[in-house]
VEXVO-875981 format. One line per field, with one value per residue: z, y, x of N, C-alpha, C, CB in turn; residue in three letters. Coordinates in nm, 2 decimals, decimal comma, m for minus. Atoms other than C-alpha are relative to their C-alpha. Glycine has a CB too. Layout:
<pts>
nz = [Z;...] $
ny = [Y;...] $
nx = [X;...] $
caz = [Z;...] $
cay = [Y;...] $
cax = [X;...] $
cz = [Z;...] $
cy = [Y;...] $
cx = [X;...] $
cbz = [Z;...] $
cby = [Y;...] $
cbx = [X;...] $
residuo = [ALA;...] $
</pts>
This chain:
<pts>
nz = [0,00;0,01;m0,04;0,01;0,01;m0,10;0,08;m0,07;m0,04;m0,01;0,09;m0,01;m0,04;m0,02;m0,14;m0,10;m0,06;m0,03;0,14;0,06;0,03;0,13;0,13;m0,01;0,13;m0,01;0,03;m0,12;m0,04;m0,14;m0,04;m0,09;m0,07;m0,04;0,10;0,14;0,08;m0,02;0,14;0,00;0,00;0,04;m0,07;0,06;m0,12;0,01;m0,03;0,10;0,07;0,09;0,15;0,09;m0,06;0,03;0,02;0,01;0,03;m0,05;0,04;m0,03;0,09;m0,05;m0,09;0,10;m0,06;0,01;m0,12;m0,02;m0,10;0,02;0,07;m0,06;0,04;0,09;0,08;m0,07;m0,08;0,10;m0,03;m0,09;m0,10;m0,10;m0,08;0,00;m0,11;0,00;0,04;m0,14;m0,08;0,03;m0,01;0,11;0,07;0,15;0,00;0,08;0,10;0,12;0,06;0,17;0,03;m0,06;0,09;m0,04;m0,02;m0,05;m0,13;0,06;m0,08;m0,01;m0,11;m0,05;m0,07;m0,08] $
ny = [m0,12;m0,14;m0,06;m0,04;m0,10;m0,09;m0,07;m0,15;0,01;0,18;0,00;0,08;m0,04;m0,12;m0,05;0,05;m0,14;0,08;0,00;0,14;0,11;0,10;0,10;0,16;0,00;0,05;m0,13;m0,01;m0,12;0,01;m0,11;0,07;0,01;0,05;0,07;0,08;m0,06;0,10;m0,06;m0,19;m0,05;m0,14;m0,09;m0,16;m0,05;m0,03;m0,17;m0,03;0,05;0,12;m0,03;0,12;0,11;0,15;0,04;0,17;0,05;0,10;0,11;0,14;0,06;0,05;m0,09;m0,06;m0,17;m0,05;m0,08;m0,13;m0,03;m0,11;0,00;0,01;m0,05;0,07;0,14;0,11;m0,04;0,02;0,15;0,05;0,11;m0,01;0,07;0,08;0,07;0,20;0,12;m0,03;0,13;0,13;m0,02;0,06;m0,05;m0,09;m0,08;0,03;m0,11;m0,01;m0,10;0,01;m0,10;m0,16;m0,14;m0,11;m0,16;m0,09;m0,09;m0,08;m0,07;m0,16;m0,08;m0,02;m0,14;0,09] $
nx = [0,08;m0,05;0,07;0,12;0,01;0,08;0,14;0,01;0,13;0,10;0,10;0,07;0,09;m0,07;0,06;m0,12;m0,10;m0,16;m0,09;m0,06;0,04;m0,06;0,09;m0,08;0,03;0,13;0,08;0,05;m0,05;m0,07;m0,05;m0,09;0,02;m0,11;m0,08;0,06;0,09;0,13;0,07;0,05;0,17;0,03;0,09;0,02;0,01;0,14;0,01;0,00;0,17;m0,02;0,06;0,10;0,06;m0,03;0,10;0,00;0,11;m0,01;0,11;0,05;0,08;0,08;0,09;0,02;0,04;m0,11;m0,07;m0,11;m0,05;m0,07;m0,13;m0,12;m0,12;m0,15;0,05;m0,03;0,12;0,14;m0,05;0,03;0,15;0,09;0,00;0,18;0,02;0,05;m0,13;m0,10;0,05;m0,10;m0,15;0,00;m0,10;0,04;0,11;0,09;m0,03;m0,06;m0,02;0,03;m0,06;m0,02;0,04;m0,04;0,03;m0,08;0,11;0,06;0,07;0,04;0,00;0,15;m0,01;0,12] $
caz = [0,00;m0,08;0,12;0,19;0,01;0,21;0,15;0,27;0,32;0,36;0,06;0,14;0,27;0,21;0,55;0,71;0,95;0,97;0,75;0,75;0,62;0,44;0,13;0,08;m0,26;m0,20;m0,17;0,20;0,43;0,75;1,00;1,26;1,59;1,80;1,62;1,38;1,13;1,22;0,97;0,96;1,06;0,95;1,18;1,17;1,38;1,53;1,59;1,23;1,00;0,79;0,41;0,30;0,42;0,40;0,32;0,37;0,19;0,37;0,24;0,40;0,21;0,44;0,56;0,20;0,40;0,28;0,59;0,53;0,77;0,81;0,63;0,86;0,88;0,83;0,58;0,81;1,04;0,72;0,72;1,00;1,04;1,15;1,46;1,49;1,78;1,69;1,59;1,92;2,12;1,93;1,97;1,60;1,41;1,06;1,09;0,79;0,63;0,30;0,20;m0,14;m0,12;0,00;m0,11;m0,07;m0,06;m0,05;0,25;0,12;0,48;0,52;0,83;1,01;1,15;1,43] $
cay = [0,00;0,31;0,64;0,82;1,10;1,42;1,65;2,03;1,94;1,68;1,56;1,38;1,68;2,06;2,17;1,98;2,18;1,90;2,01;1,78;1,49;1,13;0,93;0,57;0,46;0,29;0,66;0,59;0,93;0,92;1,10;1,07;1,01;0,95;0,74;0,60;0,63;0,61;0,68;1,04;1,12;1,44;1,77;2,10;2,40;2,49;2,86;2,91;2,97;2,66;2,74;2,39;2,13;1,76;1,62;1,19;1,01;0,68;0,38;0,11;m0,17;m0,34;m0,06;0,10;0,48;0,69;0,93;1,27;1,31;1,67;1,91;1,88;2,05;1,75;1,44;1,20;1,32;1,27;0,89;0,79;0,52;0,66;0,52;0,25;0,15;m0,23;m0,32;m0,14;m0,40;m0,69;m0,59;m0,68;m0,56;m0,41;m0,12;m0,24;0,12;0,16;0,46;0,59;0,94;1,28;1,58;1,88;2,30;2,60;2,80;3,12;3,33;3,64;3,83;3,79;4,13;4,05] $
cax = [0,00;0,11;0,09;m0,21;m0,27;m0,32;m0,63;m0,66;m1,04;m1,30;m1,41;m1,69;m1,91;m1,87;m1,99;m1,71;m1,49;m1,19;m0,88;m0,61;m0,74;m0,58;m0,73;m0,62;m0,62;m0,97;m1,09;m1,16;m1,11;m0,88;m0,74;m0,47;m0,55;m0,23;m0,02;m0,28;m0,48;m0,86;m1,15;m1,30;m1,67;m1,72;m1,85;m1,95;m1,93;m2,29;m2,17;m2,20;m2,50;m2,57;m2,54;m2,63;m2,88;m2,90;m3,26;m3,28;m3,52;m3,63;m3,88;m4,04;m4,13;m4,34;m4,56;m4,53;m4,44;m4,17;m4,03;m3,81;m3,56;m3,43;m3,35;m3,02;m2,70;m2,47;m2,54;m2,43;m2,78;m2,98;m2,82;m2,95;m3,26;m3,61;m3,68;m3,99;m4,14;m4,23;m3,86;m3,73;m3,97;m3,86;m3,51;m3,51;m3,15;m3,31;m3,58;m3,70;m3,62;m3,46;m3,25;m3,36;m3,16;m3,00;m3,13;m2,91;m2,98;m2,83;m3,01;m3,12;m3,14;m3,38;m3,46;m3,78;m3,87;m4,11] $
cz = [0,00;0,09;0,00;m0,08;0,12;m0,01;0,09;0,06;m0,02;m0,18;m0,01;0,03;m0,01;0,11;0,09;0,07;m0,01;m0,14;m0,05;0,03;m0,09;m0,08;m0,04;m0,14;m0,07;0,01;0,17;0,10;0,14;0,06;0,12;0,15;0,10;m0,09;m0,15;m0,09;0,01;m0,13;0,05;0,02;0,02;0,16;m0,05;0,12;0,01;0,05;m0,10;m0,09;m0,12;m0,17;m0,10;0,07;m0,06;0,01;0,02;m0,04;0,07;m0,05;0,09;m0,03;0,07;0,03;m0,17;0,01;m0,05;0,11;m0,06;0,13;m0,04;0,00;0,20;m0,05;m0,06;m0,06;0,09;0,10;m0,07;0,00;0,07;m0,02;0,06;0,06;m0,02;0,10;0,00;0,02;0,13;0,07;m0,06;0,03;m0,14;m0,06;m0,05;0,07;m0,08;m0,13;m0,10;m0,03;m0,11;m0,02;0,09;m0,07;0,07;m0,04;m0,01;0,05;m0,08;0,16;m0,03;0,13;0,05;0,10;0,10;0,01] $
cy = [0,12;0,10;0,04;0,14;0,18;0,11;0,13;m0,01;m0,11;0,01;m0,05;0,08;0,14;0,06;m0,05;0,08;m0,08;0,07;m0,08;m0,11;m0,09;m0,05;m0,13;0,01;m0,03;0,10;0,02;0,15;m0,01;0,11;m0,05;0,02;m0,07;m0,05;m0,06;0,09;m0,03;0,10;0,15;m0,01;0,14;0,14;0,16;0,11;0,09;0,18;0,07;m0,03;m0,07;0,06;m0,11;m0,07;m0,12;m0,03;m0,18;m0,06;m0,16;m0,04;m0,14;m0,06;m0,08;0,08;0,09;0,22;0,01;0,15;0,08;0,04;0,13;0,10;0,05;0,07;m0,09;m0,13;m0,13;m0,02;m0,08;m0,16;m0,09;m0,09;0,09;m0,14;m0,05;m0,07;m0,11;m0,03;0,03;m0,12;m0,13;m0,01;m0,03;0,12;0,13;0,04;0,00;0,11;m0,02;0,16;0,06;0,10;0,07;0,04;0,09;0,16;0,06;0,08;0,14;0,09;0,14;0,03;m0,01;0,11;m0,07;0,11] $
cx = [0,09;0,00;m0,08;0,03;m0,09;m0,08;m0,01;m0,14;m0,09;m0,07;m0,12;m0,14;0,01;0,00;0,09;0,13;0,17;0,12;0,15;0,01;0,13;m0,07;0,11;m0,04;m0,11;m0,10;m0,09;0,05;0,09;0,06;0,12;m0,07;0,14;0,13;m0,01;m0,09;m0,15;m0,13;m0,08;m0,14;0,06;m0,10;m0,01;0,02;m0,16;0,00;m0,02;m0,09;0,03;0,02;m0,02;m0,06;m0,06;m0,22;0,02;m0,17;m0,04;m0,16;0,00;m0,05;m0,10;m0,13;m0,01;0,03;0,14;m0,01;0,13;0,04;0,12;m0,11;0,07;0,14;0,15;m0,09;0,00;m0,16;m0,09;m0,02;m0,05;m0,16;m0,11;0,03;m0,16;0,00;0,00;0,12;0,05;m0,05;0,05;0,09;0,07;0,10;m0,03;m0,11;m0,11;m0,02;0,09;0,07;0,05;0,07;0,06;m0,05;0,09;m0,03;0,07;m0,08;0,00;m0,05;m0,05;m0,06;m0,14;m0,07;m0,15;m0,14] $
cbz = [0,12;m0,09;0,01;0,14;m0,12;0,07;0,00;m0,12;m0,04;0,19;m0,08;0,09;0,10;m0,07;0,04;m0,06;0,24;m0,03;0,00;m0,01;m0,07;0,04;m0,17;0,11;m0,03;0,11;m0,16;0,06;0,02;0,00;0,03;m0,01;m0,02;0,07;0,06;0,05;m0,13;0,23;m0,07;m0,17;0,14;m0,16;0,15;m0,06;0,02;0,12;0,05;m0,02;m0,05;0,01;m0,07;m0,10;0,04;0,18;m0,13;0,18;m0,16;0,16;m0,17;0,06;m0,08;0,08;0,19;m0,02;0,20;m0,17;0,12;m0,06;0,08;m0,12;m0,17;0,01;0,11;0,15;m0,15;0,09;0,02;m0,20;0,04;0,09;0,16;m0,05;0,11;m0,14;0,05;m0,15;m0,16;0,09;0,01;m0,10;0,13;m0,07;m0,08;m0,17;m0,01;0,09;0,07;m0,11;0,04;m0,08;m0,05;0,03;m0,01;m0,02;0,09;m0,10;0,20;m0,12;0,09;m0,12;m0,03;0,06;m0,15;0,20] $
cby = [0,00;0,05;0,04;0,00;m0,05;0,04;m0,11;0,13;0,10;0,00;m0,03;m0,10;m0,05;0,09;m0,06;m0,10;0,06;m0,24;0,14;0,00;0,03;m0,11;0,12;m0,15;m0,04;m0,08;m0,03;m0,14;0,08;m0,09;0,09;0,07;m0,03;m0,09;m0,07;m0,16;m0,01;0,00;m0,13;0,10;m0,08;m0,04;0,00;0,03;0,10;m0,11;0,07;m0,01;0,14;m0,11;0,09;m0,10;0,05;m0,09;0,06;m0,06;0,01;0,02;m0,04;m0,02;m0,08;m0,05;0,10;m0,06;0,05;0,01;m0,11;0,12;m0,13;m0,01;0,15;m0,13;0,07;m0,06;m0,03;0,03;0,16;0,06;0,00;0,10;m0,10;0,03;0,07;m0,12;0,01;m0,10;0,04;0,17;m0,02;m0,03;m0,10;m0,03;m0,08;m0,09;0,10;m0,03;0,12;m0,04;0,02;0,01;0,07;0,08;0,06;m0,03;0,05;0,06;0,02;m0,08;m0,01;0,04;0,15;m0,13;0,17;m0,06] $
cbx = [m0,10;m0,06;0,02;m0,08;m0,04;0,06;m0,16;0,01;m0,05;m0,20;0,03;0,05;m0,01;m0,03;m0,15;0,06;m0,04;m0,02;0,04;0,11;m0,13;0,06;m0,02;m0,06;0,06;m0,02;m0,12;0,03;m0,11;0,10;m0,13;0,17;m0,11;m0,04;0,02;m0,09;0,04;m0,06;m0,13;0,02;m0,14;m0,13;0,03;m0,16;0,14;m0,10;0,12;0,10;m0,13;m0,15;0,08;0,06;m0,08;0,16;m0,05;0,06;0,01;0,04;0,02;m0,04;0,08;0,04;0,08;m0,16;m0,05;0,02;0,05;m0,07;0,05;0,09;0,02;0,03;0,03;0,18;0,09;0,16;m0,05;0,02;0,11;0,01;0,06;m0,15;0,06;m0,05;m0,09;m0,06;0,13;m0,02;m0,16;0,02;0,07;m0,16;0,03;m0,03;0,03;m0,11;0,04;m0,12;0,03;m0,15;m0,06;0,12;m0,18;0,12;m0,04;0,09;0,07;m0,12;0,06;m0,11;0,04;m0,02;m0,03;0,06] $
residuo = [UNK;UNK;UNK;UNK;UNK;UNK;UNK;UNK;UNK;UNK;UNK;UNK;UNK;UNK;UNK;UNK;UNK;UNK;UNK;UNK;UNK;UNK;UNK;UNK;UNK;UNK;UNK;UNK;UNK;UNK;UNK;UNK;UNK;UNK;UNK;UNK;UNK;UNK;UNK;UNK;UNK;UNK;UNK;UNK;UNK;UNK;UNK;UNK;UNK;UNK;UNK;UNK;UNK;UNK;UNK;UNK;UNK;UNK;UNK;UNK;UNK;UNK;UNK;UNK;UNK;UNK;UNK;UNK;UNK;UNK;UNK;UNK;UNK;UNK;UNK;UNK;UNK;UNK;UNK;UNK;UNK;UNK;UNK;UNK;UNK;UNK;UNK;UNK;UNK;UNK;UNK;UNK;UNK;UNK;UNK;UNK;UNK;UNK;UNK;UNK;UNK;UNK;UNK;UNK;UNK;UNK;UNK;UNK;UNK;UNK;UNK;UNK;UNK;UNK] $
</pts>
């Protein structure tokens, strides 16, 4: 294996605050932590107003319901699994959800005079 290449910024998300990042030749993202190299989850900083948002499209084929989670500031949020009561009582793995997308934005703020 080769070295990693090293990346000024996350590519994986524009909203991402991390800046030096690695890339493996598998296109996977890393970062150092001590000595090693461990894989990157992405963040943001919440002091600062969003200027894109993450949309997640989610399907359930049993129940036939599709569920929008968001819009969110980071994609990784959008990612996430609704939560369903039944499967939590079962203790059952799969949710049974499907995820059919992201959708992304560019926020557009204006002033709400009260």
């Amino acid at each position: 294996m080769s070295l990693p290449k090293t990346l000024a910024h996350c590519p994986i998300s524009p909203e991402c605050t991390a800046k030096k990042l690695y890339q493996d030749d598998d296109g996977k993202v890393y970062r150092i932590s001590g000595s090693s190299f461990v894989p990157h989850l992405c963040t943001v900083k919440n002091s600062e107003k969003p200027e894109i948002a993450y949309l997640g499209q989610w399907y359930n084929h049993s129940t036939g319901r599709t569920r929008w989670i968001g819009p969110v500031r980071m994609r990784r949020t959008a990612e996430i699994a609704p939560t369903d009561g039944r499967f939590k009582r079962r203790g059952a793995e799969k949710t049974g959800w499907e995820l059919m997308g992201i959708h992304i934005t560019d926020l557009k703020w204006t002033r709400v005079d009260s």
